[in-house]
C-alpha positions in Angstrom: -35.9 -36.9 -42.4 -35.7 -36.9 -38.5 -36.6 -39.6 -36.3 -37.5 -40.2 -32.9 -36.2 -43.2 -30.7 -37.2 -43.6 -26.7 -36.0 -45.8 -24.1 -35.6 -45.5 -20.1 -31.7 -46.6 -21.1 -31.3 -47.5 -17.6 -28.5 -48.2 -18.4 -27.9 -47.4 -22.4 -26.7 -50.6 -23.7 -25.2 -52.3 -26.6 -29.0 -53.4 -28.0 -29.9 -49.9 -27.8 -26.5 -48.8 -29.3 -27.1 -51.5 -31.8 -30.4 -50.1 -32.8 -29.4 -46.4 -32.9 -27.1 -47.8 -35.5 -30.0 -49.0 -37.3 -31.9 -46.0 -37.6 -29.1 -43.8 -38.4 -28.7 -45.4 -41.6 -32.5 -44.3 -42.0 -32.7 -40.7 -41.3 -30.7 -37.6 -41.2 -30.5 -36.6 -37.8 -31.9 -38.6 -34.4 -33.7 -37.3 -31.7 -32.9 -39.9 -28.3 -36.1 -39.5 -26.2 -34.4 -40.3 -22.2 -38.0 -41.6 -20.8 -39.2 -41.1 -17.4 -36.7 -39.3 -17.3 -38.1 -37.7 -13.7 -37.4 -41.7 -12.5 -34.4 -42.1 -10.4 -33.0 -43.9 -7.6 -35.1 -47.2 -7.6 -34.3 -50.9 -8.2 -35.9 -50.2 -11.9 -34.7 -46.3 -12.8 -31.4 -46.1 -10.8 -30.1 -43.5 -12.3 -31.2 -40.2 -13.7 -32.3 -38.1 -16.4 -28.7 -36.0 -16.9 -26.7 -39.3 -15.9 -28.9 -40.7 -18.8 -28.4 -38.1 -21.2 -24.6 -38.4 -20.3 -24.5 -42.0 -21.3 -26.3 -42.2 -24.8 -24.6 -38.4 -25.4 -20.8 -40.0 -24.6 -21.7 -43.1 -26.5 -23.1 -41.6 -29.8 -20.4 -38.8 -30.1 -19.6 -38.4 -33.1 -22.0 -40.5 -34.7 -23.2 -39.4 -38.3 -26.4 -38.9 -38.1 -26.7 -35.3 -36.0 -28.0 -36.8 -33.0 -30.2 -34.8 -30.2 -30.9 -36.4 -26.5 -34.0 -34.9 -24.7 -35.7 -35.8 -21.6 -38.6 -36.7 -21.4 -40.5 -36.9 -18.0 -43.8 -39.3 -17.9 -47.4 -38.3 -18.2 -50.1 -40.3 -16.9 -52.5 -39.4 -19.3 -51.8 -41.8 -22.5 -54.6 -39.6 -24.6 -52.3 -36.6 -24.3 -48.8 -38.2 -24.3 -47.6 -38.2 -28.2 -48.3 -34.5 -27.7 -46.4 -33.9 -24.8 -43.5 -36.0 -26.6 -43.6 -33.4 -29.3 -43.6 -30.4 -27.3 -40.6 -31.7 -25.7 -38.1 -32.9 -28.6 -37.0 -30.9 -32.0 -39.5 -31.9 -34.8 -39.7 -35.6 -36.2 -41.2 -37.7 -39.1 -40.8 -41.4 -38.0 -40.7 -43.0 -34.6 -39.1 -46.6 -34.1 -40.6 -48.6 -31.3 -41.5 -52.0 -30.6 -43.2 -51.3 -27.7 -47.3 -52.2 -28.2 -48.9 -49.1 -26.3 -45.9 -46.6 -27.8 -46.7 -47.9 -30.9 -50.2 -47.3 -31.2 -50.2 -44.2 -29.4 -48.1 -42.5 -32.3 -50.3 -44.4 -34.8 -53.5 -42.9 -33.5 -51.7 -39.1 -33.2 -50.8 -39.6 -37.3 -46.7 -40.2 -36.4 -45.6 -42.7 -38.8 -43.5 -45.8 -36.5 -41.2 -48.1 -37.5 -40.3 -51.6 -35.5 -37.1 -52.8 -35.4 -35.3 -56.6 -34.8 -34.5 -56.7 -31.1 -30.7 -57.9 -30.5 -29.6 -60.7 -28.4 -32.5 -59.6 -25.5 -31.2 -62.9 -23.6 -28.6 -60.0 -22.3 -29.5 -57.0 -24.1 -32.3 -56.2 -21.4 -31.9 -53.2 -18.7 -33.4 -55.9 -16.1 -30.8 -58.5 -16.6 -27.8 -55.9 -17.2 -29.0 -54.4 -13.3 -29.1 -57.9 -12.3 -26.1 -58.6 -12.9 -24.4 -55.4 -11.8 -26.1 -55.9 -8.3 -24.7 -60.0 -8.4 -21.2 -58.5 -9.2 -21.1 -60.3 -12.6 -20.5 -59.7 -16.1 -22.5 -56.4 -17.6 -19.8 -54.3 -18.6 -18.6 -56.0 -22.1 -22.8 -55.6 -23.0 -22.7 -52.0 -22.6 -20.6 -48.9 -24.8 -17.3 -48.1 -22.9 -18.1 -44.4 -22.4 -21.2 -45.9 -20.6 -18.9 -48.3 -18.3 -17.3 -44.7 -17.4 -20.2 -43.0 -16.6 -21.5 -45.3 -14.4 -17.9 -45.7 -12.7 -18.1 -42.1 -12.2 -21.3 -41.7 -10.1 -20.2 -44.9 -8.5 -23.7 -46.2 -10.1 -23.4 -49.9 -8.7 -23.0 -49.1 -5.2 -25.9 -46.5 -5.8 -28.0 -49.3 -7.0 -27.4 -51.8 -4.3 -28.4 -49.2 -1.9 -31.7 -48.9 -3.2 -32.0 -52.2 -3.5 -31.7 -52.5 0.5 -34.4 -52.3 2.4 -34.8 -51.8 6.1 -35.9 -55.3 7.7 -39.9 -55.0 7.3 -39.6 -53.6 3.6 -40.4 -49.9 4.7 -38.8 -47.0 2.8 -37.2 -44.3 5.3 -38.7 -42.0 3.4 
C-alpha cells in the first residue's frame, strides 16, 4: 500500500518528521506531497519547492519505507484539486491529513484519509519555528539535522529576515 502525506514543510520539522514516522509503519512506500510548492520568498513560504524537497529528501534518507518527494504547485480551483494531486505524484491508496478542507476534498474524490495525533504543536508549528528563526532563538533542536544544514546552506535565516523587511510605508519594490 502507498500513501500520500502533504505539507508546505516550511521548514520540515521534527512533527512532520515524527509523523512520517507514523505512516511508514502503515504503508509500503510514501509519496511526500511539497505543497505550494510554486510559494517562495515570503514571510509564510520562505523557501522553495527544490530547497523543500532537499530538506524532507536529506532527512528521510534512508528511511524504510521507499519514500518519493513531489512538488506540488497550488490550484485555485478546490473542485479539481485531488485530481491535479494525482496527476502529479506516483499512485496512492491512503492520504493522512488533519487538515478540514484536505480532508474532505479526498473524501468527496473516493481517496481513503487517515488523521493523525499532532505532536507537541506548542513548537512543532512552521509559524512559530519562523518566528523564532527571525527572533534569533531556539528552532534548530525542533528540526532534523540534515534540515539545520540545508537551511545553513542557502543562508535561509538571513533570506527570511529580508523578506520580512519592508520599505517604510509597507510597499513591496516589486
Amino acid at each position: 500500500m502507498r500513501g500520500f502525506y502533504i505539507g508546505r514543510f516550511q521548514p520540515y520539522h521534527d512533527g512532520h518528521h515524527q509523523m512520517v514516522a507514523e505512516i511508514a509503519d502503515e504503508v509500503d512506500e510514501l509519496v511526500l506531497g511539497i505543497g505550494s510548492a510554486g510559494d517562495s520568498h515570503t514571510p509564510r513560504n520562505p523557501f522553495t519547492a527544490g530547497e523543500r524537497v532537499m530538506m524532507v529528501s536529506k532527512a528521510v534518507a534512508g528511511f524504510d519505507p521507499t519514500t518519493y518527494v513531489v512538488p506540488i504547485e497550488d490550484l485555485d480551483r478546490n473542485a479539481v484539486w485531488v485530481s491535479h494531486v494525482q496527476s502529479m505524484c506516483p499512485q496512492f491508496d491512503v492520504a493522512y491529513s488533519n487538515n478540514p478542507l484536505v480532508v474532505r476534498l479526498f473524501r468527496e474524490a473516493g481517496v481513503e484519509v487517515r488523521g493523525s495525533p499532532m505532536f507537541r504543536r506548542d513548537v512543532l508549528e512552521g509559524t512559530e519555528l519562523r518566528s523564532r528563526m527571525l527572533a534569533d532563538e531556539d528552532w534548530r533542536e525542533h528540526v532534523p539535522d540534515p534540515v539545520v544544514g540545508v537551511i545553513e546552506e542557502i543562508d535561509g535565516v538571513e533570506r527570511m529576515r529580508a523578506v520580512a523587511d519592508t520599505d517604510a510605508n509597507g510597499d513591496d519594490p516589486r
